[in-house]
C-alpha positions in Angstrom: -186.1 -240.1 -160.3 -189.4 -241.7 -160.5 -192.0 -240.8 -163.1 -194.5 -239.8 -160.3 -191.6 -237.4 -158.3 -191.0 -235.6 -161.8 -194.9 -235.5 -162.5 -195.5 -233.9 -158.5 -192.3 -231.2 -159.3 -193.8 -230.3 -162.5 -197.2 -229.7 -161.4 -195.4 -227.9 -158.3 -194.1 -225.4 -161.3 -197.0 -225.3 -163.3 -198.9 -223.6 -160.5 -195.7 -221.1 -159.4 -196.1 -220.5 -163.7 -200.2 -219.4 -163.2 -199.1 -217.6 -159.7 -197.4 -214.9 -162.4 -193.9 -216.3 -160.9 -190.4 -218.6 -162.7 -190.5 -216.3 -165.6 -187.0 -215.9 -165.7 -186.5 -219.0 -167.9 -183.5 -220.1 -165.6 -185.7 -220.1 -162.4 -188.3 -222.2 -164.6 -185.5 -224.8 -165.2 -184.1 -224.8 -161.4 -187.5 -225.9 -160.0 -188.3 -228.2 -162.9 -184.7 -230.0 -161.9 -184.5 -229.5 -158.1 -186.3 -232.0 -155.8 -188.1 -230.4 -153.5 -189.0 -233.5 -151.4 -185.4 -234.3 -150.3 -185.1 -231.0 -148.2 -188.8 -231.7 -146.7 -187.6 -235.7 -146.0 -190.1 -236.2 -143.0 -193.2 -235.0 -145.6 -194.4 -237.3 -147.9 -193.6 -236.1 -151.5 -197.1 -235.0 -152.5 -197.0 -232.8 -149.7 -193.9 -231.3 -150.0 -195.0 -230.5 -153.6 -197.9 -227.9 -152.9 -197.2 -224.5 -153.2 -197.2 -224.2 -149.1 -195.0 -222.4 -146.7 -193.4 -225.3 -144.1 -192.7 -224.4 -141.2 -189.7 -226.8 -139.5 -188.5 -225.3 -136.8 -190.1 -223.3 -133.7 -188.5 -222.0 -130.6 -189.2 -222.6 -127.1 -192.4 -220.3 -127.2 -193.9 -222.3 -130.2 -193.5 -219.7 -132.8 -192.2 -220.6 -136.1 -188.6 -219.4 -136.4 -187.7 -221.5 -139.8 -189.3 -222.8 -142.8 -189.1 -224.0 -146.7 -191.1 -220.9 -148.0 -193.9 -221.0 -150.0 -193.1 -222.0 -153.5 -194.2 -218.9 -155.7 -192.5 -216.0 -153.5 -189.0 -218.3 -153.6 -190.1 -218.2 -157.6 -191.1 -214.3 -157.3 -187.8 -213.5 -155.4 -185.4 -215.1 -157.5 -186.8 -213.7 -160.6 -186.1 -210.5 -158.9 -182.7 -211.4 -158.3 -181.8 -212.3 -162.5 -179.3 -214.8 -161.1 -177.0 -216.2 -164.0 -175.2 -218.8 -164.7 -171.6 -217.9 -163.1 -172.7 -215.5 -160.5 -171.2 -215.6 -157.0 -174.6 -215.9 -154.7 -175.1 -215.1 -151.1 -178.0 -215.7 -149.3 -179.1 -214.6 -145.9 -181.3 -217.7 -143.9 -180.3 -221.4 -145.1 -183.5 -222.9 -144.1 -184.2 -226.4 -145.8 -181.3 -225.7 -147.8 -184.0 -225.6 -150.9 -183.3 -221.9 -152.1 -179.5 -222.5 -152.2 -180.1 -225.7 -154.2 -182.2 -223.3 -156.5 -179.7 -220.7 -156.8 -176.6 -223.8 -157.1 -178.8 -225.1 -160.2 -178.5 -221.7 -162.0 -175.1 -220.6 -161.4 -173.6 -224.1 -162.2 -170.4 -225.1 -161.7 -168.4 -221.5 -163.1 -170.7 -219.8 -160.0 -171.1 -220.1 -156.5 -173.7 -220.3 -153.7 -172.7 -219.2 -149.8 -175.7 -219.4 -147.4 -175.9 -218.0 -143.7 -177.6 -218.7 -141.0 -178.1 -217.9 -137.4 -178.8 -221.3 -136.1 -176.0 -224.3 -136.0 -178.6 -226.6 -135.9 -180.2 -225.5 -139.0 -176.9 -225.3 -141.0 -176.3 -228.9 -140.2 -179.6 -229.9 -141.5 -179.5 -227.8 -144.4 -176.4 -229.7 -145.2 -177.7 -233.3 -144.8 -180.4 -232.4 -147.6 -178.1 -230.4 -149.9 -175.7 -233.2 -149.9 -178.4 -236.2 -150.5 -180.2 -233.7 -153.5 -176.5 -233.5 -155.2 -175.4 -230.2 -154.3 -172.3 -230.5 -152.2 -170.3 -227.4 -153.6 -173.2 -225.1 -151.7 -171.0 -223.4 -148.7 -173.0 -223.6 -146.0 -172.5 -221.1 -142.7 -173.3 -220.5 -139.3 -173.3 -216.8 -138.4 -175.3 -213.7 -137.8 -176.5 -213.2 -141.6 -176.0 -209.3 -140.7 -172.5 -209.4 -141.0 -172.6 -211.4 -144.5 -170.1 -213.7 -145.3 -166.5 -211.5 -146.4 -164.3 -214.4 -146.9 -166.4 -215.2 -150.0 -166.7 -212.0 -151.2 -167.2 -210.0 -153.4 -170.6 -211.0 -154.7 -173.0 -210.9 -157.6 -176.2 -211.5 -155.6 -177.5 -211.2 -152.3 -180.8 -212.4 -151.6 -182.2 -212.2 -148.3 -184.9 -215.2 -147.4 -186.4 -213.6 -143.8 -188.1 -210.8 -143.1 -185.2 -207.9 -142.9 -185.9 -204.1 -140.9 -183.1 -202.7 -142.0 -180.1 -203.0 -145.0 -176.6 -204.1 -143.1 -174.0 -202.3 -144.2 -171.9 -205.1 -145.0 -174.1 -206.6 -147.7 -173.4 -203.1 -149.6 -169.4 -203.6 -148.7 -169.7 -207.6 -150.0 -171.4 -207.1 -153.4 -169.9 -205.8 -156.6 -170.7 -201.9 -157.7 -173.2 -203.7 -160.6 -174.7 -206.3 -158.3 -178.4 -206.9 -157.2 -179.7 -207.0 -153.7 -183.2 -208.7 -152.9 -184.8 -208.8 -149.2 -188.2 -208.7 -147.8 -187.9 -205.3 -146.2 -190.3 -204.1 -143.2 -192.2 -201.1 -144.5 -193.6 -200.3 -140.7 -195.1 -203.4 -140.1 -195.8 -205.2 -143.9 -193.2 -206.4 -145.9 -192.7 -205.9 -149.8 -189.8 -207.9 -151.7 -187.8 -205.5 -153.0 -184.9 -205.6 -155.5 -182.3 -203.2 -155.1 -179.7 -202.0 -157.2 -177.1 -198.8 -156.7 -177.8 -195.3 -157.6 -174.8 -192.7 -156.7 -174.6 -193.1 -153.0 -177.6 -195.3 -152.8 -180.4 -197.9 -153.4 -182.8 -197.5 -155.3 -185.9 -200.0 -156.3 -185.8 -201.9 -159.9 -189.2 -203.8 -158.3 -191.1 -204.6 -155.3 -194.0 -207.7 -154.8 -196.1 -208.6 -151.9 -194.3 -211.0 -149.4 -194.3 -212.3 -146.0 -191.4 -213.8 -144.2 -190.3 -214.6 -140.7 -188.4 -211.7 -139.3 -184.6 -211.9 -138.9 -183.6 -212.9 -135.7 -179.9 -211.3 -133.9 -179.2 -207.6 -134.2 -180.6 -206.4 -136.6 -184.3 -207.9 -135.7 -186.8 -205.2 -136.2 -188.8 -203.9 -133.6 -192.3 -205.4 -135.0 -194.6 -207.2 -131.8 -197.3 -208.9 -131.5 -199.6 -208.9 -128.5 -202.1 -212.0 -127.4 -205.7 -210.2 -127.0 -207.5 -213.6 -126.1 -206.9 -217.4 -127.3 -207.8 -216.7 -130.8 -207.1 -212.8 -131.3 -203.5 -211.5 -131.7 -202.6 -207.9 -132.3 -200.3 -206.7 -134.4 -197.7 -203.6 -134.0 -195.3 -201.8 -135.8 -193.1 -201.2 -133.1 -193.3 -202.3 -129.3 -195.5 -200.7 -126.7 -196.9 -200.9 -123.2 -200.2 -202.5 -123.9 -203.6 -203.0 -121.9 -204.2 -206.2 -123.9 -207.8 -206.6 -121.7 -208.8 -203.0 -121.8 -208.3 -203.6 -125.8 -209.8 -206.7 -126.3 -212.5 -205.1 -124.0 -213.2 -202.3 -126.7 -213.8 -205.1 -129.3 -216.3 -206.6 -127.4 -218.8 -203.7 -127.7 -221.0 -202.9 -130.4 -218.7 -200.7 -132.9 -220.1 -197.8 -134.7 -220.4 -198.1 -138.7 -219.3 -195.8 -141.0 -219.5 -196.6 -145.0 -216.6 -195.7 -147.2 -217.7 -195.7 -150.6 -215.0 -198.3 -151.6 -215.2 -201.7 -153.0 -211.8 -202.9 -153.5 -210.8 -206.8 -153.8 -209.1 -208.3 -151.0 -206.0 -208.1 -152.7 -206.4 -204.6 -153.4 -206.8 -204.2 -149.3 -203.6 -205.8 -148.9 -201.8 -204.6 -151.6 -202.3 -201.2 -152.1 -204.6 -200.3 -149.2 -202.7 -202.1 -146.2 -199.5 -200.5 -147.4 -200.7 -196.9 -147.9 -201.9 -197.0 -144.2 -199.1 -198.6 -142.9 -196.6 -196.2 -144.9 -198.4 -192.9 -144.0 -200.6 -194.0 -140.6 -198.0 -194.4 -137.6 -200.8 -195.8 -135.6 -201.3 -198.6 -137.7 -201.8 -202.3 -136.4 -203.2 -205.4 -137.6 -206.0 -207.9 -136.0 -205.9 -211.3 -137.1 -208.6 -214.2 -135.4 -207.7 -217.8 -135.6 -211.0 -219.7 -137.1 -213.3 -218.0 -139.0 -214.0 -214.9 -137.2 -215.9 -214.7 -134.1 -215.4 -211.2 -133.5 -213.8 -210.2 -136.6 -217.0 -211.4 -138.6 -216.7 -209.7 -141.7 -213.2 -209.0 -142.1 -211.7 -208.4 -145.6 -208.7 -210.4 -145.4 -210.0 -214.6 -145.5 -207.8 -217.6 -145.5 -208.8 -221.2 -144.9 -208.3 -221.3 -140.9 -208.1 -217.8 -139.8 -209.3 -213.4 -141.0 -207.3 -210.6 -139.9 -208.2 -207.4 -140.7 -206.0 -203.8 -140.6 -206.3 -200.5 -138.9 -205.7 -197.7 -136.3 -205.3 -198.0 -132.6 -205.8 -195.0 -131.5 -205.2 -193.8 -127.3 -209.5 -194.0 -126.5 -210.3 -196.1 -129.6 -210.0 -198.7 -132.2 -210.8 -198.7 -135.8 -210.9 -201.3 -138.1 -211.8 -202.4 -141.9 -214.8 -204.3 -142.6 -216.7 -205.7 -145.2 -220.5 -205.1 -146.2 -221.1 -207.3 -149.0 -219.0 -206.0 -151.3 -218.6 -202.6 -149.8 -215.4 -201.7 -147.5 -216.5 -200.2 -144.3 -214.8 -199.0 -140.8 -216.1 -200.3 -137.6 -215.2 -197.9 -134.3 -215.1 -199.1 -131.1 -214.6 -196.4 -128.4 -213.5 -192.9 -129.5 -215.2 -192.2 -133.3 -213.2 -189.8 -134.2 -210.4 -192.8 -135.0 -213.0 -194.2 -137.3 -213.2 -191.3 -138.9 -209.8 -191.0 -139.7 -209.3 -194.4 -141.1 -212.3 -193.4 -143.7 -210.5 -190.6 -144.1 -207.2 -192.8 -145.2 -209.5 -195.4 -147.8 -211.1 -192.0 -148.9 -207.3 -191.0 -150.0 -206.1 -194.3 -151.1 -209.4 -194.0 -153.5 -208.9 -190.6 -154.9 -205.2 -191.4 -155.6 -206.4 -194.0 -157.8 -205.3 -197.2 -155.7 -202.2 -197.4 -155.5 -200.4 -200.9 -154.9 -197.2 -202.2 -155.0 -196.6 -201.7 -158.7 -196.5 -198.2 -158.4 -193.8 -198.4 -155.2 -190.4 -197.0 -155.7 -188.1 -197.3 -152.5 -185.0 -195.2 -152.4 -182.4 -196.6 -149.5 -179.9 -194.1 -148.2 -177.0 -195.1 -145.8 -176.9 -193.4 -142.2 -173.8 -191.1 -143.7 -175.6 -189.9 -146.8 -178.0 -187.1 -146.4 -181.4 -188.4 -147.6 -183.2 -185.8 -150.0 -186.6 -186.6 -148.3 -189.9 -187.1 -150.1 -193.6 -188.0 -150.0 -192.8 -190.7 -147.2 -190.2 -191.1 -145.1 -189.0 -194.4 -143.1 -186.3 -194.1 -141.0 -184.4 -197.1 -140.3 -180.9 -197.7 -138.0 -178.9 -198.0 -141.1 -180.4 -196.1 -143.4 -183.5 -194.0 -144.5 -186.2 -195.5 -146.8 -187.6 -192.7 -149.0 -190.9 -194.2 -150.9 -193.4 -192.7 -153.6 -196.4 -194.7 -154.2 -198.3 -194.0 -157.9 -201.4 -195.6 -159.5 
């Protein structure tokens, strides 16, 4: 390969490396070996080399439905998963075909790699850039990734590489008693990457890191929406409902009230430990994000270079929302303020529980036919019951 390629996939490593991620020394080697470029062929290779999400395929609707994810979480995820050399691997989503070459690199030539996905189309491209990067032996499948992939079972590892609501059944039924399970899991509305392992009759979490992934598509799709409020402000729900999209983005037009919090967490604190603690415990949680950089959400606490979105409640008269001040973490209430009120109410909490982020979260999974013990906060899912603790 030429010096400049190997120069562009080692820098592409160095900056997972500083991101905290490829400290399993065997996911370090896999992305200092695999060419990232040949599954991204129509982006030129210095491109294909940033630490970027691509998306490469939307649907009729012009949402993204497929992508080569972002560098660092494939790094974070597969750490999680403590692939080895040998294992039997399947993954859910083939996208680019990239994370199965990853995954082919560790397990070598004593392991194997099965990857599903819902889309023929996909497969077939997946498999034109796994055969020209070398990596032939990768079994490549078109299917609902639900169902898993029994004719190559049992297996070591099953990694999930969208956005999952629910744990199918059969990935439980298709992995060995000993074996590792890793899938961005919907916590009503945000996702964490967890990695599960068995307990008794259940799941139970060995870690969890901040992710974001497209959500699985077929059956088991999740019941997560999204709802236009004007050309440059979507909302964001947990779970559908009948919305007055106008009479909503008519609230946010008025002049909110303020109320101060007395926090003054980091951005990554809000969406880290404070964006999951009110999605977790709030059931009338949403999200706001604005394309740009914030005509009506001016000062909201979560920035990236072409759009701010912000968290909070939607409440039946009223909307409340996080805010910055400088520094300072505030709620703006449009309409009813007694919804403002109880979002301080929520950062107030968060606060006096000391902060409490995704380090501290421990997810306990248990199937539809085993009685869950219940806890601090419950989730209850088709397939199984989420019970989750969250500690500072």
């Amino acid at each position: 390969m030429p010096v400049e390629l190997n120069t562009l996939r080692q820098q592409l490593l160095d900056v997972v490396r500083r991101h905290g991620a490829a400290t399993d020394p065997f996911v370090a080697t896999a992305f200092g070996e695999v060419p990232r470029h040949l599954f991204l062929p129509d982006l030129p290779p210095n491109q294909a080399y940033e630490d970027d999400a691509i998306v490469t395929k939307r649907d009729a609707g012009g949402r993204p439905i497929s992508s080569s994810s972002q560098p660092t979480i494939m790094a974070i995820m597969l750490d999680q998963l403590a692939v080895r050399p040998g294992h039997r691997v399947l993954e859910i989503g083939a996208g680019t075909g990239f994370n199965a070459a990853l995954l082919a690199n560790i397990v070598g030539g004593r392991g194997s790699v099965t990857s599903v996905d819902l889309d023929a189309d996909t497969v077939e491209r997946a498999r034109e850039n796994l055969d020209a990067a070398g990596c032939a032996d990768v079994v490549l499948v078109a299917g609902d990734g639900a169902a898993g992939h029994p004719d190559r079972a049992p297996y070591d590892r099953i990694i999930a590489t969208v956005g999952v609501w629910d744990l199918a059944p059969a990935w439980g039924e298709q992995l060995v008693p000993d074996g590792r399970l890793v899938v961005p899991l919907d916590l009503h509305g945000v996702q964490r990457s967890v990695a599960f392992v068995r307990d008794g009759d259940h799941w139970t979490s060995q870690s969890a890191m901040p992710c974001g992934f497209m959500r699985m598509r077929g059956p088991f799709a999740g019941p997560e929406r999204s709802y236009g409020l004007s050309e440059t402000l979507t909302l964001g729900l947990p779970a559908a409902q009948e919305i007055d999209t106008e009479a909503v983005a008519a609230v946010l037009a008025e002049t909110p009230v303020v109320r101060g919090t007395g926090s003054a967490p980091s951005e990554e604190e809000v969406f880290d430990g404070l964006g999951l603690w009110l999605a977790v415990r709030e059931p009338r949680c949403c999200s706001i994000s604005e394309t740009g950089q914030g005509d009506v959400l001016r000062d909201a606490p979560l920035r990236a270079p072409d759009s701010v979105a912000t968290i909070g409640i939607l409440g039946d008269d009223g909307v409340a929302l996080l805010s910055r001040n400088g520094d300072d973490l505030t709620v703006l209430g449009y309409g009813n303020d007694t919804v403002a009120d109880e979002l301080v109410t929520h950062v107030r909490d968060w606060e006096d529980a000391g902060r409490p982020g995704t380090d501290g979260l421990r997810i306990d999974a248990y199937p539809a036919d085993v009685p869950s013990p219940g806890g601090e906060i419950v989730l209850e899912k088709g397939e199984c019951t989420l019970v989750l603790s969250m500690r500072s």
